[in-house]
C-alpha positions in Angstrom: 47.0 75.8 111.0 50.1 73.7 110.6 50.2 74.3 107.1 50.5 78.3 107.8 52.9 77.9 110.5 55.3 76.0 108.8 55.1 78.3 105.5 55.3 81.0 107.6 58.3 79.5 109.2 59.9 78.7 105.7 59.0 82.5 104.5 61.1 83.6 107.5 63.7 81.1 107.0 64.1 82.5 103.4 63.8 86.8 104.3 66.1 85.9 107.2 69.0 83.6 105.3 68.6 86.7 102.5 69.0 89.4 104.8 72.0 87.5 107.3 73.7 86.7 104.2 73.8 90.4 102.5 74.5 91.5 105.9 77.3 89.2 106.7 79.2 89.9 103.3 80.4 93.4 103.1 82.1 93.6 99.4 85.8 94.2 100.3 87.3 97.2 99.5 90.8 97.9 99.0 93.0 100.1 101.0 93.2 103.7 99.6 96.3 104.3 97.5 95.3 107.7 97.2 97.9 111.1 98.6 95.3 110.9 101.5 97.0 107.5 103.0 100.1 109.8 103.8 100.3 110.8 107.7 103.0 113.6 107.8 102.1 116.6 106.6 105.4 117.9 105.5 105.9 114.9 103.3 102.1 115.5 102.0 102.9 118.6 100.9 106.1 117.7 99.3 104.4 114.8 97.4 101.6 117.5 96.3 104.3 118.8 94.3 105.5 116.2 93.1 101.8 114.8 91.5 101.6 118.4 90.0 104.8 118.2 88.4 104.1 114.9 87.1 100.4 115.8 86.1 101.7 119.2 84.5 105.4 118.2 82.4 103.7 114.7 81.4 100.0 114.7 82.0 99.7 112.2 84.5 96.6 110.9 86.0 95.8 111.2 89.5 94.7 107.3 89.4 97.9 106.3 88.1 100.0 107.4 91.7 100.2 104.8 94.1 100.9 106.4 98.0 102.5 104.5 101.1 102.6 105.4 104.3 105.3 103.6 106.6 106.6 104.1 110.1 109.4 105.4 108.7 108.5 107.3 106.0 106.3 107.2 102.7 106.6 106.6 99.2 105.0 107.0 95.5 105.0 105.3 93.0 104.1 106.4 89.2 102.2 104.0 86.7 102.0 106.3 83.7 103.4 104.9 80.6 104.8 108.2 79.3 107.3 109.2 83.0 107.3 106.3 85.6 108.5 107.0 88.9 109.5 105.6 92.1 110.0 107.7 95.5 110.6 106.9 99.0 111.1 109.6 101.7 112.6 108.7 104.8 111.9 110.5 108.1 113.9 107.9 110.5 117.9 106.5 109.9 119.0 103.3 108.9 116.1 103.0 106.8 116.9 101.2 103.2 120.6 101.1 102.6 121.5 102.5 105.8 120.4 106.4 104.3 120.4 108.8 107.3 116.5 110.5 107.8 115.3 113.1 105.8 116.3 111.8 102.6 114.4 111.2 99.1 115.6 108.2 97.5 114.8 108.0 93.5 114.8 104.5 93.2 113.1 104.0 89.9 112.2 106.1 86.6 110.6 104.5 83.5 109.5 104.9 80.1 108.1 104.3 77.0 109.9 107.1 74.8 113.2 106.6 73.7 116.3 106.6 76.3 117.4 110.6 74.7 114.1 111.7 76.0 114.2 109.8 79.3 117.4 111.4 80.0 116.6 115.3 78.9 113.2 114.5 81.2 115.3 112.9 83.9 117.6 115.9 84.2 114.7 118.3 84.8 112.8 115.7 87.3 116.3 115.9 88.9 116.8 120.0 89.0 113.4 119.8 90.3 113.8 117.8 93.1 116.9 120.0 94.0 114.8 123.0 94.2 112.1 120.8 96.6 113.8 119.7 99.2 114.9 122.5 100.7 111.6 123.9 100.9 110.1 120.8 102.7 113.1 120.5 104.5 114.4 117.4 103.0 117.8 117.6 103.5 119.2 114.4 101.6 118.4 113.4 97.7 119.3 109.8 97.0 119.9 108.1 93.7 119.3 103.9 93.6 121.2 102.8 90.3 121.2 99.1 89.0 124.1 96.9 89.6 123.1 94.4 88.1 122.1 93.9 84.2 118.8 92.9 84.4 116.4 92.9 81.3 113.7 93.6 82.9 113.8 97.7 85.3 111.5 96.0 88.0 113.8 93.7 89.3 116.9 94.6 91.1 119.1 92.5 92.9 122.0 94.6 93.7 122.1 98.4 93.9 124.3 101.0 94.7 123.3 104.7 96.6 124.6 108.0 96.1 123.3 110.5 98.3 123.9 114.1 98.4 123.3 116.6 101.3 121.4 119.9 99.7 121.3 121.6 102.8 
């Protein structure tokens, strides 16, 4: 009888370490990065027009947009290879660089065609966000550019901020 109890103890002692330890290690996920992170609904909106404009002028994915949501606003950031951006809205003052609230910032565009193209496409990224903000009541569009003379885009250690009132 011994002999049963104890492999019946050591068959429970197995099933149970099996089962605590699945149990006790969930696989962790990552925070969403997805247009679904963003709180305000205004901003949502705007941003929805944004991806489209993205998806439909240069074909990019849906997995290559990255969405923040801050206190103080929200931002997006592009990955595609082809038309890179980077986007911050502001919905509270003396966020970065002391911009009043309701302001995009364009604080980053990249990419792998040649710098004529980049600047025809930039142009048009630009009219376009002229026409969006006033319909999402974004009164403020902000340009970052690069003081400095860095070799690589990502890295910025100085910039300067124009920003124009649309509305």
């Amino acid at each position: 009888m011994t002999a049963l109890n104890h492999l019946l103890s050591r068959v429970k002692n197995i099933f149970s370490h099996k089962v605590t330890t699945a149990a006790a290690a969930p696989p962790l996920a990552e925070p969403p990065t997805d247009i679904s992170v963003v709180s305000n609904l205004r901003l949502k909106a705007a941003l929805a027009d944004i991806k489209k404009y993205l998806a439909d002028n240069f074909g990019t994915p849906t997995a290559k947009l990255q969405y923040k949501d801050y206190a103080n606003g929200t931002s997006l950031t592009s990955e595609d290879a082809i038309f890179a951006v980077s986007l911050v809205i502001l919905t509270e003052a003396e966020g970065a660089a002391h911009l009043p609230d309701n302001v995009l910032l364009l604080g980053g565009v990249t990419s792998t065609n040649d710098v004529k193209w980049l600047a025809v496409e930039l142009r048009k990224f630009t009219n376009f966000l002229m026409q969006l903000c006033p319909k999402h009541r974004i009164q403020h569009l902000a340009f970052a550019f690069d003081k400095t003379e860095s070799d690589d885009p990502r890295f910025v250690k100085e910039a300067d901020v124009t920003c124009l009132r649309l509305y």
